[in-house]
N, C-alpha and C positions, 0 to 999 in steps of 0.2 A: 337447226338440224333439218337434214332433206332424207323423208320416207320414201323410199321405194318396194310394193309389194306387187307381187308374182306368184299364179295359184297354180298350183302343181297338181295330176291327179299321178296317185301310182298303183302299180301291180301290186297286188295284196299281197304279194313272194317277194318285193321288193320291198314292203314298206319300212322294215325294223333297220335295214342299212342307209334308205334314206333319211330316214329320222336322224339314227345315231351320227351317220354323214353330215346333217346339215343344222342340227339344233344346236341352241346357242354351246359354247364349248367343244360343239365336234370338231374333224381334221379339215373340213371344207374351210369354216370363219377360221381357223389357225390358219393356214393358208393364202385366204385373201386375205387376212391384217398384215403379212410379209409383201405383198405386193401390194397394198393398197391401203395403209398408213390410218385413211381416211374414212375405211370403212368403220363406225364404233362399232356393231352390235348385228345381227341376223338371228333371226330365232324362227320358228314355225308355230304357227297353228294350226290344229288337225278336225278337219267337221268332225260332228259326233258319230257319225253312223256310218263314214264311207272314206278310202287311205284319200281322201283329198287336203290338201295342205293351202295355206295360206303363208309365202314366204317376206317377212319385214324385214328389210334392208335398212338400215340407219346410217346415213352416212353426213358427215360433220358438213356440209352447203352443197349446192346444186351446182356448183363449179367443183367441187371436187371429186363429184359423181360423175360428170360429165368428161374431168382429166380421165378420170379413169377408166371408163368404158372407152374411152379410145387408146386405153393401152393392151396390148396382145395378153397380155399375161392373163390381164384382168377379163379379159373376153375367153381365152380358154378357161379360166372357173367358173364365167357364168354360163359358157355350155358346155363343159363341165354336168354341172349342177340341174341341167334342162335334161340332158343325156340319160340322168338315173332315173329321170320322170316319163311315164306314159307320154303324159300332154302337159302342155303350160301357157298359160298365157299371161302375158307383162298387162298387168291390170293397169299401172303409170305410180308417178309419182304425188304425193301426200306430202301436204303440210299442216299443222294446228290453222285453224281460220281463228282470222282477230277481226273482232267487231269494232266495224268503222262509226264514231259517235255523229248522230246528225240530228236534225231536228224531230218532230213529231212527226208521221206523216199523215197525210190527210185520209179522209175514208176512203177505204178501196182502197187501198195500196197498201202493201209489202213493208213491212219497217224493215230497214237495214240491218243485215245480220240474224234475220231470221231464218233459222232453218228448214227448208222446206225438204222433206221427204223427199229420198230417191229412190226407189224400188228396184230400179236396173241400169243401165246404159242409155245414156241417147244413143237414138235412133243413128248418127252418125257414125258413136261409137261402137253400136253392133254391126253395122256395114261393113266399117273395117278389121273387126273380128272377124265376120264371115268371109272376107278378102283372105284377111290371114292364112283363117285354117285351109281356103280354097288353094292357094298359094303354094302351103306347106304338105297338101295332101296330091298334090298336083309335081311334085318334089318324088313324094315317098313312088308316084305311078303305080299304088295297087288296085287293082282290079276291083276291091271293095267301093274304094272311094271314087270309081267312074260313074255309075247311075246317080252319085250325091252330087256330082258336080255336073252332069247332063242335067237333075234339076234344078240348081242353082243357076247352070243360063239359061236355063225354059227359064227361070223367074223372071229374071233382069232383062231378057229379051222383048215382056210380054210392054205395053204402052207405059206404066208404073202410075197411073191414074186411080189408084187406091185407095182411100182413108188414112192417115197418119197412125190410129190403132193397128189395123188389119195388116199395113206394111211394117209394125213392130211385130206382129205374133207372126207374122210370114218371114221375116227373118230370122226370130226365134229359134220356128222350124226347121227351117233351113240349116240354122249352126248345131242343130240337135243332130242332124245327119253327120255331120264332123269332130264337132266336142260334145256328147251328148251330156257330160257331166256340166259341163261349162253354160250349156243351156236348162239346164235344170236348176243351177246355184241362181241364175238369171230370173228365172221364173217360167211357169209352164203355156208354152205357148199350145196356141189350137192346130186342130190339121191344116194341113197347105192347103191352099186353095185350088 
């Protein structure tokens, strides 16, 4: 099976149509299983405190996610499905990990298959979120989102000779001025520098 999940924030006036729209059994999944055979299952999950959704896509191999994101159909349901949402961002795709058997390791080292804590994005992968939302807020041209991306090239402009921490909570910040929900689910970064 190949997971793909997608986290949606929406308008609190919107949220009961989204929901009813896109949980498992709504008219969205009736929909895509007609065009997309492939897809088994989509469901949501809702944070506890705020319309922000978590969307699980299940679909039968990562070839046949892939046939189908290059068919038209299947690209208007999934924006479509973006459309009803304030904001979203395509978190990637998931699979179950399977523990590769190997020897002992020696001290100091990592045994195989061990899970190490991830608390947010690499660093690479919030770059190109903050590309993103710059991208699509650069798209929308309002007037809001001009001072957020006047400091977004102050940032990238400045030498980027920073610390590895400090250029994580500095892109943080940065994506706070864009997705601010998206930067909070992330974790709380400090003030811009």
């Amino acid at each position: 099976m190949f997971h793909f999940v997608t986290f949606f924030t929406v308008a609190p006036e919107a949220e009961e149509a989204f929901v009813r729209e896109l949980r498992m059994g709504g008219t969205w999944l009736a929909q895509a299983r007609r065009v997309a055979p492939a897809l088994v299952a989509a469901d949501l999950l809702r944070h506890q405190r705020r319309p922000m959704f978590l969307c699980h896509d299940i679909w039968t191999t990562s070839e046949a996610y892939a046939r189908a994101r290059g068919s038209e159909a299947v690209r208007q349901l999934l924006d479509a499905r973006k459309q009803m949402a304030a904001d979203y961002c395509e978190i990637g795709a998931f699979t179950f990990p399977t523990i590769k058997e190997t020897a002992e390791p020696s001290a100091g080292q990592t045994p195989a298959g061990t899970l190490i804590p991830v608390g947010s994005f690499s660093t690479e992968q919030l770059e190109d979120e903050l590309l993103d939302a710059a991208i699509q807020a650069t798209k929308e041209s309002s007037t809001t989102t001009t001072g957020a991306l006047d400091q977004i090239d102050a940032y990238f402009a400045k030498d980027g000779d920073e610390p590895e921490k400090q250029h994580r909570q500095s892109l943080l910040g940065l994506l706070r001025l864009l997705r601010p929900n998206l930067a909070e689910l992330l974790g709380e970064p400090s003030p811009l520098p």
